[in-house]
C-alpha positions as CSV (number, residue, x, y, z in Angstrom):
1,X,0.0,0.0,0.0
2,X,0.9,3.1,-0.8
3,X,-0.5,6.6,1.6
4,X,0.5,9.8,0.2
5,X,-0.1,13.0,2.5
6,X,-0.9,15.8,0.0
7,X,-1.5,19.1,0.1
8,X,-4.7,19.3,-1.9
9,X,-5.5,15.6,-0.9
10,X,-4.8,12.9,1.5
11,X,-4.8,9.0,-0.9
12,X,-4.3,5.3,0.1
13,X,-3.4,3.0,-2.7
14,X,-3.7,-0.6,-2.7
15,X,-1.8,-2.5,-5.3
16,X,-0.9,-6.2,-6.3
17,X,2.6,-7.4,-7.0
18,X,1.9,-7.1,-10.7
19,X,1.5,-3.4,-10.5
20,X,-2.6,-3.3,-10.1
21,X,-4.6,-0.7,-8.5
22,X,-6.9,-3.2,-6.3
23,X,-8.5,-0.2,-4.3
24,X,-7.9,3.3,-3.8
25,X,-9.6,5.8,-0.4
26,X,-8.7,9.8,-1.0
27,X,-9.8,12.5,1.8
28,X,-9.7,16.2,0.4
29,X,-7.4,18.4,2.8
30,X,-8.4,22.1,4.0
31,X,-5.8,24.8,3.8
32,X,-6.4,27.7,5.2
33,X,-5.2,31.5,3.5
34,X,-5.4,34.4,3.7
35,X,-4.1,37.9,2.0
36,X,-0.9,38.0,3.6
37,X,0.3,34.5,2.0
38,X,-1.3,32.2,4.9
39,X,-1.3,28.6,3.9
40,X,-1.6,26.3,6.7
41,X,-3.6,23.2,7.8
42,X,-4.6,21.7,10.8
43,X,-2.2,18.9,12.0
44,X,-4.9,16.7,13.9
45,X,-7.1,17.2,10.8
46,X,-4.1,15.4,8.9
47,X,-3.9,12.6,11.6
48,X,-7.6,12.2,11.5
49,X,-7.8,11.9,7.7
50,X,-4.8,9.2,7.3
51,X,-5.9,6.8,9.9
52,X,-9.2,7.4,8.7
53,X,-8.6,6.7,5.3
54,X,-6.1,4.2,5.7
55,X,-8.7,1.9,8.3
56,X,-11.1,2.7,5.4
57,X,-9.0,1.1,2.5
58,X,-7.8,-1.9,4.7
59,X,-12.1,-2.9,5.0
60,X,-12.3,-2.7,1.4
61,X,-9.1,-5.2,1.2
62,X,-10.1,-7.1,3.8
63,X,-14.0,-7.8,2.0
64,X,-12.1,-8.9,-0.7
65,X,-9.8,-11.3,0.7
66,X,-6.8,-9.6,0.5
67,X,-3.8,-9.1,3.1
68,X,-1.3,-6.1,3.7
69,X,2.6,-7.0,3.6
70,X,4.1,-3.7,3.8
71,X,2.6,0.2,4.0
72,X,4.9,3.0,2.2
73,X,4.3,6.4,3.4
74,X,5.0,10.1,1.2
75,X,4.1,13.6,1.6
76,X,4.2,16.6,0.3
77,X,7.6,18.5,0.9
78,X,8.7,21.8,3.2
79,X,5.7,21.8,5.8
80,X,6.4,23.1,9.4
81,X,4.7,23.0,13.0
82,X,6.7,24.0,15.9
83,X,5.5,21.8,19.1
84,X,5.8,22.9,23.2
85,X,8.0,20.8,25.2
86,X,5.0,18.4,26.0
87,X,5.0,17.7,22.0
88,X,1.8,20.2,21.4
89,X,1.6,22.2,18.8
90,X,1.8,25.7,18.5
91,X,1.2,26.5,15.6
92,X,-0.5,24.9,12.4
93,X,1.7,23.2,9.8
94,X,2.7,26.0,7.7
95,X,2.4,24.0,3.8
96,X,4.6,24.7,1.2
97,X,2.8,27.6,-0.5
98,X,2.8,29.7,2.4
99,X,4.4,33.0,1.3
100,X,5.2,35.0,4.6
101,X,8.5,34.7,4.6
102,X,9.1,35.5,1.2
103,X,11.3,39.1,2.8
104,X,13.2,36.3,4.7
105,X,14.2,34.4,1.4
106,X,14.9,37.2,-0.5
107,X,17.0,38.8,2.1
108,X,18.7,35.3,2.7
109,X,19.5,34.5,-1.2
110,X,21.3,37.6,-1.6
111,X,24.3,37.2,0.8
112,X,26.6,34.4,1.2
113,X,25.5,32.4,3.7
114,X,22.4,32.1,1.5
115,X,24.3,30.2,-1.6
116,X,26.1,28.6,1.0
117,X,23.2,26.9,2.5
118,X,21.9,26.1,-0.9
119,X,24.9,24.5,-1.9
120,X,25.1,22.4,0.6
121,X,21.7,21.3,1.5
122,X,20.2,21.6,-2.1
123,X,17.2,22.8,-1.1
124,X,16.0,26.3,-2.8
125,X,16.4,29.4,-0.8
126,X,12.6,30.4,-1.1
127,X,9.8,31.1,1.2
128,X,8.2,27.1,1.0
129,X,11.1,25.7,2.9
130,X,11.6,25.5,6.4
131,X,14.9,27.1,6.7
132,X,13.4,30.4,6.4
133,X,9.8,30.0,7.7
134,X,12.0,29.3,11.1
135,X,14.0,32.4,10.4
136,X,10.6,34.1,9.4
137,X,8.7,32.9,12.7
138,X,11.6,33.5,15.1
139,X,11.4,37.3,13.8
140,X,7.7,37.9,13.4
141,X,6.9,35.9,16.4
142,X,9.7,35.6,19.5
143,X,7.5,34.9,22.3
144,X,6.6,31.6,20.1
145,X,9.5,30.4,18.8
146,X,10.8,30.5,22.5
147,X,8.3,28.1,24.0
148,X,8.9,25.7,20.7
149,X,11.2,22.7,21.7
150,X,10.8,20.7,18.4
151,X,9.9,21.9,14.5
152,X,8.7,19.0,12.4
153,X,6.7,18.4,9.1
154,X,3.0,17.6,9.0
155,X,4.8,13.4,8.3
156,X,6.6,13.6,11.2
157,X,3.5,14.8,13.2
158,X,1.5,11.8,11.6
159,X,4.6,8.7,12.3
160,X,4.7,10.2,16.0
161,X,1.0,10.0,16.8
162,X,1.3,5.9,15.1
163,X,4.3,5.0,16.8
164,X,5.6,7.3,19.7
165,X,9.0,8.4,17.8
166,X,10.3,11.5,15.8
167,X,11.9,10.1,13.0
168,X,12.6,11.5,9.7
169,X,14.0,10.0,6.6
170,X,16.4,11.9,4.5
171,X,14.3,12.5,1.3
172,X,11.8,14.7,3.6
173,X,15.1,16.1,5.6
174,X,16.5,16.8,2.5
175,X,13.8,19.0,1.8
176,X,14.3,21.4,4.8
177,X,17.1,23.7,3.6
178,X,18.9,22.2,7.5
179,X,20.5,19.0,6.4
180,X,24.1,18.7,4.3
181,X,23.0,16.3,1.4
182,X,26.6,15.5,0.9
183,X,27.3,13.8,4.7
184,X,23.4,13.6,5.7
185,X,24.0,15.3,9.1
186,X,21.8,18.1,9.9
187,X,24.6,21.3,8.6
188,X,25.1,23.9,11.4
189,X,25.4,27.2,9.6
190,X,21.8,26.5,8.3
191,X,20.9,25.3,12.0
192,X,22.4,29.0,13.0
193,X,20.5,31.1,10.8
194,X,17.4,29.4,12.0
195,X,17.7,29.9,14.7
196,X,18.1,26.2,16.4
197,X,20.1,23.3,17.5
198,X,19.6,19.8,16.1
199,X,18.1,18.2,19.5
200,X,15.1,20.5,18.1
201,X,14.6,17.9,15.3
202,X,13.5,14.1,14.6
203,X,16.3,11.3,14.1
204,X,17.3,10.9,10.6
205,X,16.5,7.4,9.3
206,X,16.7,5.7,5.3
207,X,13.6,5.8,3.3
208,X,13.4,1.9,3.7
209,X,13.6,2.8,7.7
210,X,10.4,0.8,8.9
211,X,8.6,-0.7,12.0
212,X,6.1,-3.3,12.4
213,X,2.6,-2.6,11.0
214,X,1.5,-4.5,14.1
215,X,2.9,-1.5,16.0
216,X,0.2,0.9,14.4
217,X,-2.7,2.0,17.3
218,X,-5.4,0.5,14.6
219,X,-3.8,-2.5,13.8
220,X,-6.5,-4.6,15.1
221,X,-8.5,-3.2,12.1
222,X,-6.0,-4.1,9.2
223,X,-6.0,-7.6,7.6
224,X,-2.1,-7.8,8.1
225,X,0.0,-10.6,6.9
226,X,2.6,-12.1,9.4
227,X,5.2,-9.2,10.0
228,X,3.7,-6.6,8.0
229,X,5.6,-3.6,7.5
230,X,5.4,0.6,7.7
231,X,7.7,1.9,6.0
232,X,8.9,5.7,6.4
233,X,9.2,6.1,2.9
234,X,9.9,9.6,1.2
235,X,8.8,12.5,-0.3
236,X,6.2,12.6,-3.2
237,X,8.5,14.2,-6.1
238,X,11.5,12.0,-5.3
239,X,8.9,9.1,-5.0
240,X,6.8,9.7,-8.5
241,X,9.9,9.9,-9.8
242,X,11.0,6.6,-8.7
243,X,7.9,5.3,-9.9
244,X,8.5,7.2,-13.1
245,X,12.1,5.4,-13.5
246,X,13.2,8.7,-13.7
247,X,16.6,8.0,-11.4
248,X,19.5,7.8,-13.3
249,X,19.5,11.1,-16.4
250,X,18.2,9.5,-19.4
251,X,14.9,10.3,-18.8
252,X,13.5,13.6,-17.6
253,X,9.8,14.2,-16.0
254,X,7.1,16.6,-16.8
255,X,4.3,16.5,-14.1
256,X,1.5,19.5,-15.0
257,X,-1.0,19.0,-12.2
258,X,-1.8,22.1,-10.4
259,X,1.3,23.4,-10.1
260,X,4.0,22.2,-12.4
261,X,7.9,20.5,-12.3
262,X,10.6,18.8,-14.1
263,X,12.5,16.1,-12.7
264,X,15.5,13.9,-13.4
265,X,17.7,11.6,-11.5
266,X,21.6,11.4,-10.8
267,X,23.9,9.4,-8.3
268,X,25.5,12.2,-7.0
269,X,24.4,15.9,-5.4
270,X,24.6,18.5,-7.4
271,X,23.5,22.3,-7.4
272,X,23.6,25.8,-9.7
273,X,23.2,28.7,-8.4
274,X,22.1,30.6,-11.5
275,X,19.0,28.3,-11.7
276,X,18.9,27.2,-8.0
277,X,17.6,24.1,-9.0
278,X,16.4,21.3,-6.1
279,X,18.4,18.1,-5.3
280,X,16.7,16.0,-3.1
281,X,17.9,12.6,-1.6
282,X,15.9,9.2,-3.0
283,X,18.1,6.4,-1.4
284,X,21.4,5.8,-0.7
285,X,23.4,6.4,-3.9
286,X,20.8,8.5,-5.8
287,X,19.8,12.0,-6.0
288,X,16.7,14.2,-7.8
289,X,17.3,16.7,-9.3
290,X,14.9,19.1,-10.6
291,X,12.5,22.7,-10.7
292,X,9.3,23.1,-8.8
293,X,6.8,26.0,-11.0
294,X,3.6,27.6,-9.6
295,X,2.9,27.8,-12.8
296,X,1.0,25.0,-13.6
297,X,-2.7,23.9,-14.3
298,X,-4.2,26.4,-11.4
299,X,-3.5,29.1,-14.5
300,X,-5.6,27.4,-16.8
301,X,-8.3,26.9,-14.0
302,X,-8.2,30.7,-13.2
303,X,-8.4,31.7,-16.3
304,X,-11.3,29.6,-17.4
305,X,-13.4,30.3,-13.5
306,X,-12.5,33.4,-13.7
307,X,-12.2,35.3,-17.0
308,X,-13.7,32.8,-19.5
309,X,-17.0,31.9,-17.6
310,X,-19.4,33.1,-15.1
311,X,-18.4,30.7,-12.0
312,X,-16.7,28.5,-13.7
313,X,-19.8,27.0,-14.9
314,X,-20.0,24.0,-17.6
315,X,-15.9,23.0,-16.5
316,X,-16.4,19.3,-17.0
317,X,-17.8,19.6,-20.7
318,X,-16.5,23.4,-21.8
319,X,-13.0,23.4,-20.2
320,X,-11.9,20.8,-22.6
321,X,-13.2,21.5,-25.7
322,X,-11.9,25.2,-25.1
323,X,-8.2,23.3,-24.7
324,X,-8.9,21.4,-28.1
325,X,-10.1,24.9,-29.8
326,X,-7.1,26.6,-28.4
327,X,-5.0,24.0,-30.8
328,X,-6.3,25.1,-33.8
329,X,-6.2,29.0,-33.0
330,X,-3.8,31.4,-34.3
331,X,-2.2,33.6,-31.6
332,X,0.3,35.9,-33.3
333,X,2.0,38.3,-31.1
334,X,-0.4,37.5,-28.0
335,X,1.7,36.1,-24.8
336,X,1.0,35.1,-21.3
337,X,3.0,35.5,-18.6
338,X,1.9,32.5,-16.2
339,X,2.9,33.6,-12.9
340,X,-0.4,34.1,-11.7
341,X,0.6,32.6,-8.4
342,X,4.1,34.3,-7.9
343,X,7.0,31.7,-8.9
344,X,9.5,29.4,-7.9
345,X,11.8,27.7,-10.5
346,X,13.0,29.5,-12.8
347,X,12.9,32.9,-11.4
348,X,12.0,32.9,-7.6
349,X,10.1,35.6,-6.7
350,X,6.7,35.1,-4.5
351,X,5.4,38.2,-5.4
352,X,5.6,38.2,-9.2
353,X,2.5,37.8,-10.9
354,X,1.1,37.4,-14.5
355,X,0.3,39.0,-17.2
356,X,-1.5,38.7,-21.1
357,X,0.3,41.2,-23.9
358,X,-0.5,42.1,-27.3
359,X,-4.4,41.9,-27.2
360,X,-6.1,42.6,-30.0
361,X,-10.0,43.8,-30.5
362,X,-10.3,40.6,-32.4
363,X,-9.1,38.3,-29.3
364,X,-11.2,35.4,-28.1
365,X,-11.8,32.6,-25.5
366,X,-9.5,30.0,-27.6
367,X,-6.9,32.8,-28.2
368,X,-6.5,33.3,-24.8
369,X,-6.2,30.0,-23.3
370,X,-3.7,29.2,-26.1
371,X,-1.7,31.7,-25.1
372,X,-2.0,30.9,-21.4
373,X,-1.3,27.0,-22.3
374,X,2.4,28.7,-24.2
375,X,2.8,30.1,-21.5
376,X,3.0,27.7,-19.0
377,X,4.8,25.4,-21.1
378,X,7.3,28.0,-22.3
379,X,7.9,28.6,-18.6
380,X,8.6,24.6,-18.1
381,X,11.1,24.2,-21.3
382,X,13.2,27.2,-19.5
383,X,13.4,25.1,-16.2
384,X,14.2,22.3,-18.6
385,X,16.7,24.3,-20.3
386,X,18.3,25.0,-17.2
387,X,18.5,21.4,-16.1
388,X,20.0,20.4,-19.5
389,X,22.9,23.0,-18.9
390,X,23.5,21.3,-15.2
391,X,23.3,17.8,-16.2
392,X,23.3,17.3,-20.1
393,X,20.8,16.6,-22.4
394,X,17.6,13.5,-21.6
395,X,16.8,10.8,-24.2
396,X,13.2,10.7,-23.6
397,X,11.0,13.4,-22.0
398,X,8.2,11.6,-19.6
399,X,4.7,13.9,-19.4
400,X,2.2,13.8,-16.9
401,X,-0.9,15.3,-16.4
402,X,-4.5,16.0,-18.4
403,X,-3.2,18.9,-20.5
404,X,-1.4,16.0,-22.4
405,X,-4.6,14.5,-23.0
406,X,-5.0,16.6,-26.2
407,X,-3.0,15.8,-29.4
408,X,-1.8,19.2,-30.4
409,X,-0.3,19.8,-27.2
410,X,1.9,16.6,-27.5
411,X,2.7,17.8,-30.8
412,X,3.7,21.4,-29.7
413,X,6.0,20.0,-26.9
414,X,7.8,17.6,-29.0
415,X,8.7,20.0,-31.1
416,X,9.6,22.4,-28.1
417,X,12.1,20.1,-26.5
418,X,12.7,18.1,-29.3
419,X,12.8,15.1,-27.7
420,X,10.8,12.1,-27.9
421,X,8.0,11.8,-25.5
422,X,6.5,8.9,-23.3
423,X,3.7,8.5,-20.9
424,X,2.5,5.9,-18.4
425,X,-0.4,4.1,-17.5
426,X,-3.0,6.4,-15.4
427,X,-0.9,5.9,-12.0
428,X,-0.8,7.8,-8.6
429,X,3.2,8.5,-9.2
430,X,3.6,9.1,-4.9
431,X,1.5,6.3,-3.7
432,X,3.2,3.8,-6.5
433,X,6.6,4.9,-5.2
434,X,6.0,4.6,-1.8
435,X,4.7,1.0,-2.7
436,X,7.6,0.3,-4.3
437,X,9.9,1.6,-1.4
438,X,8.1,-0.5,0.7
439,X,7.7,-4.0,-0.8
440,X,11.4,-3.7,-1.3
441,X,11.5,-3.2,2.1
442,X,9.4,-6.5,2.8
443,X,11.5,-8.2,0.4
444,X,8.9,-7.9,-2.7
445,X,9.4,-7.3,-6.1
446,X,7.2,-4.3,-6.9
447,X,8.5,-2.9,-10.7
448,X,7.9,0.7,-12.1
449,X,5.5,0.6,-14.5
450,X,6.5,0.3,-18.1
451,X,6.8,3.4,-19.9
452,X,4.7,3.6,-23.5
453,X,6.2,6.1,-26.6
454,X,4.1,8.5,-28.0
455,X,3.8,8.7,-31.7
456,X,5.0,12.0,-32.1
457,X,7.7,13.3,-34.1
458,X,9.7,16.6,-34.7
459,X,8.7,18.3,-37.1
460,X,11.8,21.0,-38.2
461,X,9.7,23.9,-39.3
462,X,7.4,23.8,-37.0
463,X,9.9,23.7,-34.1
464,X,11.9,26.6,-35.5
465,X,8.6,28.5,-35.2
466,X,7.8,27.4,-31.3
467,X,11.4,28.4,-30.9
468,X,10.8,31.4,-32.2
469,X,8.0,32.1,-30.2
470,X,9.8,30.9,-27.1
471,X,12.8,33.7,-27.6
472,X,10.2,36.4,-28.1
473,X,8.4,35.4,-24.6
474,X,11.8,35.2,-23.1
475,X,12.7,38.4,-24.1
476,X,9.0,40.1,-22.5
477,X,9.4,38.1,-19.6
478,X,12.6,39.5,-19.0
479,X,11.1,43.2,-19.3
480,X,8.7,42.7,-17.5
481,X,10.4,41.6,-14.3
């Protein structure tokens, strides 16, 4: 089984050794926001909604006759909660989107100590991780941060309240902008500018670390096999990308889901400080590497809820035939600038925002999204870019995500990145990886699922004019910044 703790949505994944689905529970997650860049969720809530969901699951395996050997566990990256000294918390988990400490971040990136910390730990110097929301809350709120005795993430706050331990395993601490990816111990200057000492975090552990299912408080209500295993697991991107066999260069990942990144894998750490890419920990010998972008399908969603329609009405039936429209519209010199959300990779700034230029009188609802769809996808191939220049060029390019449903758009990327593209079958990329982590674990044989080329093809003058395009975009996104 596979539990991934995200942001938008908590999911339990069942699957056979052959690589079926055999059942599947999700619970949708509440974040709370607010105008000043609030995003936080309630940590109980969390707990609630993964024993919940996971008890849930394990009745629908048990009705059908089926037992658990081993549970893997991922979550979403760079949450926070401080706890009191009687492991309380004080505070909500702060996610990843939460932009308050975006002064922090910038302040931090543009001295020393800030490319320093970055270099080492391989976590971006940004506002989503928890390096500088503990700078941010020691300076915005000292009475707090005094009565803390432990910061952890929203998983470390769910494995405590199952098993009585703070533990952490190094794809999540790799994540914090506080551990030194190169000798995985937590790396005192970023420890310093925190504002902490390392007794103020959980133990660092592999992501195969596990401890007997039987251990769990509901265990009485899952249809175990003998010595059934939790595993600790990982993070969700270094986890779909596992699943996506994206570990080892050759192939490169494009996930457009909400929000957007690229990922690729390498067996050793590495960093650039002109793109301040991530590099994340997946086992023991292997790294991911990559660019997170806020720019991803929540542009296309705003634009269609709140522009294009009156509420958002018709989505299901309208949303896509717009899309499919958009492929056979002519845009000329209309271009979006997708940072409707601010942005992280490539340029870094939380309080950017977007933009549409060169509307004409003539301009519709196809132009529009067509331009918007560009946009984001321009705005991917320059975190590519930047990837290529780090670690060379990919063989196959790896898309995810219902944008790809429609031909046209396949077409345009292949002759954007020139490269050959593949998809997979319809999987839950962070639940299949933790899966895989853990049958390992239990000494199973759980194998990514095969990836399928797409029959698309460069074509040379039609990727001389996306090229085209692309330069002029680069050149108005760099004015307009």
């Amino acid at each position: 089984m596979g539990l991934d703790m995200g942001t938008t949505s908590l999911k339990v994944v069942a699957y056979t050794l052959a690589g079926e689905e055999l059942a599947s529970r999700s619970t949708l997650m509440e974040t709370h926001t607010d105008t000043h860049g609030q995003a936080v969720q309630d940590p109980e809530a969390i707990v609630r909604a993964a024993t919940s969901t996971l008890t849930e699951l394990a009745a629908d395996l048990a009705a059908q006759g089926a037992a658990i050997a081993a549970i893997g566990i991922s979550a979403a990256m760079h949450s926070l909660i401080a706890l009191d000294d009687h492991d309380i918390p004080l505070t909500p988990a702060m996610t990843w989107m939460d932009a308050r400490p975006h002064a922090q971040a910038q302040a931090l990136w543009q001295t020393e100590l800030g490319k320093d910390v970055y270099r080492h730990t391989g976590t971006p110097v940004h506002a989503m991780a928890p390096v500088v929301k503990l700078a941010w809350l020691h300076a915005d709120q000292p009475e707090l941060f005094a009565k803390a005795r432990r910061f952890v993430s929203i998983k470390e706050y769910v494995w405590h309240s199952w098993f009585g331990t703070w533990e952490v395993d190094y794809a999540m601490a790799s994540a914090t902008g506080l551990l030194d990816i190169q000798t995985r111990t937590w790396y005192d200057p970023a420890l310093a500018y925190a504002g902490i000492r390392s007794s103020a975090l959980s133990t660092l552990v592999p992501v195969d670390f596990a401890r007997p299912a039987s251990a769990l408080p509901f265990a009485d209500q899952l249809p175990l096999s003998d010595a059934a295993l939790c595993v600790i697991g990982g993070s969700d991107g270094v986890l779909a990308s596992l699943a996506a066999g994206a570990t080892d260069g050759r192939v490169m990942v494009l996930t457009l889901g909400t929000s957007l990144a690229l990922r690729t894998g390498h067996d050793e750490p590495s960093t650039d400080l002109e793109s301040r890419s991530f590099c994340y920990i997946l086992d023991d010998h292997r790294f991911i590497l990559g660019g997170p972008s806020n720019s991803g399908g929540v542009v296309l969603d705003w634009l269609y809820r709140n522009v294009l329609s009156e509420s958002g009405e018709g989505f299901a039936e309208k949303f896509p035939a717009l899309c499919a429209e958009a492929g056979t519209t002519e845009v000329d010199d209309l271009y979006c600038v997708p940072y409707i959300t601010g942005e992280r990779a490539p340029i870094w700034d939380e309080t950017t925002s977007a933009a549409f230029v060169g509307l004409k009188v003539y301009h519709r609802q196809p132009h529009l999204m067509r331009a918007a769809i560009e946009g984001i996808l321009f705005n991917a191939y320059w975190i590519a870019q930047q990837l290529v220049k780090q670690r060379g060029k990919p063989e196959l390019l790896l898309v995810s995500g219902k944008l790809f449903q429609q031909p046209w758009v396949l077409s345009w990327i292949a002759n954007l990145f020139e490269l050959p593209l593949a998809t997979q079958a319809e999987i839950d990329g962070a639940t299949y990886g933790a899966a895989m982590v853990a049958a390992r674990r239990a000494g199973l044989a759980l194998a990514a699922p095969p990836l399928q080329l797409l029959p698309t093809k460069v074509d040379a003058k039609a990727s001389q004019q996306v090229h085209r395009r692309y330069k002029q975009w680069r050149e108005l996104v760099q004015k307009l910044l």
